[in-house]
C-alpha positions as CSV (number, residue, x, y, z in Angstrom):
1,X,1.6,36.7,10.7
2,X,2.5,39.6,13.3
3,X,1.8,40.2,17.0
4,X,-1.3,42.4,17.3
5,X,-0.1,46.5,18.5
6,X,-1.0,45.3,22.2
7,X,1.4,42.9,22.5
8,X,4.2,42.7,24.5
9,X,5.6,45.3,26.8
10,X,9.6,46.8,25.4
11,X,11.5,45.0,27.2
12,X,9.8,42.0,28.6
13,X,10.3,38.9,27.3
14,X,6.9,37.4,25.2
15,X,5.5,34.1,26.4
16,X,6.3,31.5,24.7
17,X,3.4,30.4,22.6
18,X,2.6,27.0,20.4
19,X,-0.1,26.8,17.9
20,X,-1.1,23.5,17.3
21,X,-3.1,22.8,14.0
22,X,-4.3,19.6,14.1
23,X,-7.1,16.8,13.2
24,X,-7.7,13.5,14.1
25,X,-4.7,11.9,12.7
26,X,-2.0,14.4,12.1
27,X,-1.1,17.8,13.8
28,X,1.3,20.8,12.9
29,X,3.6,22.3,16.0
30,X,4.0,26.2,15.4
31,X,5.8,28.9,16.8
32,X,6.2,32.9,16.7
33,X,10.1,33.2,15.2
34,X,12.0,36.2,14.3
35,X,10.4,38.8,13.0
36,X,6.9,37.5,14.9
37,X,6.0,35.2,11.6
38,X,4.6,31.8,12.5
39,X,7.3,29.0,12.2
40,X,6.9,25.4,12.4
41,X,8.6,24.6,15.9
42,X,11.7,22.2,16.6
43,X,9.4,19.0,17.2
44,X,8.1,18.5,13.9
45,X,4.4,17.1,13.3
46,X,3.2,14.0,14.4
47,X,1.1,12.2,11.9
48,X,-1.4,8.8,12.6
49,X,-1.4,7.3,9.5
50,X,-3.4,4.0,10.6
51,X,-6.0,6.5,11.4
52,X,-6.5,7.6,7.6
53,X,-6.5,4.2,6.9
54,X,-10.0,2.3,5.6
55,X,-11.5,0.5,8.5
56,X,-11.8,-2.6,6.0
57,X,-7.7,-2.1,5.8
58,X,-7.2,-2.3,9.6
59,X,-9.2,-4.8,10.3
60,X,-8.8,-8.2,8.5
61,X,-10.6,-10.9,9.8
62,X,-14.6,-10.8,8.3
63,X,-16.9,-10.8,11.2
64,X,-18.8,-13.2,12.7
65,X,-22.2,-14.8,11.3
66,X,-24.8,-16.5,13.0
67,X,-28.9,-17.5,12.5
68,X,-31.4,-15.3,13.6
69,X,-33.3,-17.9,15.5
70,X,-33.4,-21.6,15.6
71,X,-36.1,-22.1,12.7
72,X,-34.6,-20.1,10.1
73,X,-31.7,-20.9,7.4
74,X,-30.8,-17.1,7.2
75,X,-27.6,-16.4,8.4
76,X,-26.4,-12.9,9.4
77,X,-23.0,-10.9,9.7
78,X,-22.5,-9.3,13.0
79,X,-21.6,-6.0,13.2
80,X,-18.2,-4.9,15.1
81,X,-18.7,-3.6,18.7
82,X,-16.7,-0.8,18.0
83,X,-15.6,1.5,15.0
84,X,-12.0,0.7,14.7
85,X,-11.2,3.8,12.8
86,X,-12.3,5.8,15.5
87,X,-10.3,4.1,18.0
88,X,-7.4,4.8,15.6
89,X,-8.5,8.4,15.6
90,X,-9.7,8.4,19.3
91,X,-5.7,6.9,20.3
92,X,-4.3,9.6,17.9
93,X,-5.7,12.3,20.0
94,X,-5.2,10.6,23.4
95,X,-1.2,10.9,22.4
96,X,-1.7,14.6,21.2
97,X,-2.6,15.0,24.4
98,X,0.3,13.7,26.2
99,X,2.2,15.6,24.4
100,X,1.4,18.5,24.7
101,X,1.3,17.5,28.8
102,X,4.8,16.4,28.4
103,X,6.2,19.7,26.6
104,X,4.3,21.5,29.1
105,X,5.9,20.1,32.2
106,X,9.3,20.6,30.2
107,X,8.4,24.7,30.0
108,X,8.4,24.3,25.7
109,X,5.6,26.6,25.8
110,X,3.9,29.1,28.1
111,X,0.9,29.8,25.9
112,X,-1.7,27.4,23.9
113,X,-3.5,28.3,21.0
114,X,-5.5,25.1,19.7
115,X,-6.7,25.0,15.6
116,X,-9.2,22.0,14.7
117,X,-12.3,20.8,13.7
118,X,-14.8,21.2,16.1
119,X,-15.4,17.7,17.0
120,X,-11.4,16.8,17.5
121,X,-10.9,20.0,19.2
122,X,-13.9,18.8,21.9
123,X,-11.9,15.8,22.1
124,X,-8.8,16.8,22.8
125,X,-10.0,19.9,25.4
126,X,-11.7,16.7,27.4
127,X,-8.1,14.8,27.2
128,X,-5.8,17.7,28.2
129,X,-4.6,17.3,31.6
130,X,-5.3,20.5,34.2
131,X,-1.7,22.0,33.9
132,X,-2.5,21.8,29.8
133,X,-5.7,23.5,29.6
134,X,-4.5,26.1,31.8
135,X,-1.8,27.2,29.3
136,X,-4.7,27.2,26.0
137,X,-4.6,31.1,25.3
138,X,-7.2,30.5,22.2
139,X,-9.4,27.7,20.3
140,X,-10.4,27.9,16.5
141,X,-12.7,25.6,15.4
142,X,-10.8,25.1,12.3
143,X,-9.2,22.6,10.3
144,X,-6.8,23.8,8.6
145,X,-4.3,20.0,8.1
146,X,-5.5,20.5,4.6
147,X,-4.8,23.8,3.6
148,X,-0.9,24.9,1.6
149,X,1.1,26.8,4.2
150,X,0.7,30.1,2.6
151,X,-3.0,29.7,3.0
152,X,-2.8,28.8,6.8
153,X,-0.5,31.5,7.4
154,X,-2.7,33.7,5.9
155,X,-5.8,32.2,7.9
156,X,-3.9,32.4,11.0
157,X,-2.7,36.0,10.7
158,X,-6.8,36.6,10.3
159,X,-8.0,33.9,13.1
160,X,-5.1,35.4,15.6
161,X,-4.0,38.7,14.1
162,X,-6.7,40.5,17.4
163,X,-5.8,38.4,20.5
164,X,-2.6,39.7,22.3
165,X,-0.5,37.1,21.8
């Protein structure tokens, strides 16, 4: 992908920008290398794979029965009082979050552009901290954890290719 015609001034340095492509259990860390192609960035990804896990896989003990009233011999299974998956998922996004709050305070980027799937990409804008969101440049409700890295680069150049990053 290149940098749109408006981009930076000759001379002046280009913020540093990370593109995050993520979902609720694994996310990609890119940045604009030479030549203004998206790389992936020095950290690496950061994968949850509990979170892709089966719920029935997590969790091991059956759950509880009981009777329905006093007078009656059927028993029933009660239900969990929360999805554990999407704790898994929820806790996956919560550490997203802190670090991208953590590389922010350490000046790794100056710039934010968020990529996921609507419902983890409300998530994670209510979890970023103030200093976080301030940084977030663009969000594409996306997701784009599933697609070959041609094929993202190629969806990025068109999602990005006309903001002035």
């Amino acid at each position: 992908m290149t940098l749109p015609k408006e981009g930076p001034v000759p001379g002046q340095r280009r913020p540093r920008t990370l593109v995050v492509v993520a979902d609720s259990s694994r996310a990609s860390f890119l940045e604009f290398g030479e030549g203004s192609r998206l790389v992936a960035a020095e950290r690496g990804d950061m994968t949850a794979a509990e979170a892709r896990r089966p719920a029935r896989d997590i969790v091991t003990d059956k759950p509880g029965r009981g009777f329905r009233s006093a007078g009656s011999a059927a028993r029933h299974a009660f239900e969990p009082p929360h999805d554990v998956q999407k704790m898994q998922k929820h806790a996956f996004v919560r550490r997203l979050a802190d670090v991208l709050d953590s590389d922010r305070a350490d000046g790794a980027f100056e710039r934010l552009v968020l990529v996921a799937p609507p419902r983890t990409l409300g998530e994670l804008r209510s979890l970023l901290s103030p200093r976080v969101s301030e940084a977030v440049a663009c969000e594409v409700a996306k997701d784009l954890t599933t697609v070959p890295p041609v094929e993202r680069q190629r969806a990025l150049a068109e999602t990005l290719g006309s903001l002035p990053l």
